[in-house]
Phi, psi and omega in degrees: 000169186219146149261124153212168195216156167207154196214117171273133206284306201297315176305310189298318166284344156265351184238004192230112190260090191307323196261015161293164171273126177103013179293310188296334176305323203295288169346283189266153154275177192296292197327313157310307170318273171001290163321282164279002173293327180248028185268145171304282180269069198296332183290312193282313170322312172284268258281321193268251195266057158288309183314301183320314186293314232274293189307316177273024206229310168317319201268310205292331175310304201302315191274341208235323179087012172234156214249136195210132152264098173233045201302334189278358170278298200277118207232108148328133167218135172256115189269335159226153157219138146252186177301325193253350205196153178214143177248141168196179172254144151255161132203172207213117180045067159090005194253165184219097173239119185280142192234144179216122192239144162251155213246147153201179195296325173222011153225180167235127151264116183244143167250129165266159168189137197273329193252103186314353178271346160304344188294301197313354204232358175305130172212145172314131149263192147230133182322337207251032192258314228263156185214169186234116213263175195330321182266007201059060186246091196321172164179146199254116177291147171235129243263128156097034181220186176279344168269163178208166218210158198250146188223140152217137194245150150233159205208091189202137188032219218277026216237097172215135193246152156235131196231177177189184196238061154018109184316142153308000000 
């Protein structure tokens, strides 16, 4: 299964003030707060794993068919980062989802996967491939036959990626 989340960075700094009091509570668990607190970049850390969750949040949307505000259930590890990429797990009640985000100058973009060998095999669509089913639950039709394959969109200010997971 697949999740991403995208984030416009710029949009995200007009509409969103990280250094109010009670954002990071709401959000994050202590470690993570811990985490970012003791960041280079704080800004880019929350964002980074705002995203992770939003994208993994997606595949568990995809397995329960219910929609929950629990970013504080869903607990981030970040395992690498450079300036342009980052790798990591989430995780929520026994589930484990890796995640790979690319860093850039005004967005962030995270890929979710429940099987890490799936990240390798993640690709771009175009949205208009992707269809959406009863619960609004992406999904990619695959051309001349009765199947379909899980897709996920994001969407956010000038920014919107549709991913699927590439055949084996």
């Amino acid at each position: 299964m697949i999740g991403n989340d995208v984030i416009d960075l710029q949009q995200s700094r007009q509409e969103s003030n990280w250094q109010r009091k009670g954002f990071l509570e709401k959000l994050f668990s202590e470690e993570e707060q811990c985490f970012i607190a003791n960041s280079s970049d704080p800004e880019i850390i929350i964002w980074l794993m705002w995203s992770m969750k939003e994208a993994a949040y997606k595949i568990l949307n995809r397995q329960t068919k219910k929609r929950e505000f629990i970013p504080k259930k869903l607990i981030c590890k970040i395992l690498s980062q450079t300036c342009f990429s980052a790798t990591g797990q989430v995780f929520y009640i026994g589930n484990i989802y890796h995640t790979r985000t690319f860093l850039a100058d005004d967005f962030i973009h995270t890929i979710a996967v429940n099987d890490l060998e799936d990240l390798d095999l993640v690709v771009e669509i175009d949205k208009k491939e992707m269809l959406k089913d009863i619960n609004g639950i992406p999904w990619l039709c695959i051309t001349n036959s009765n199947q379909y394959k899980a897709a996920s969109n994001s969407n956010h200010g000038r920014f919107e990626k549709t991913v699927t997971i590439k055949s084996k």
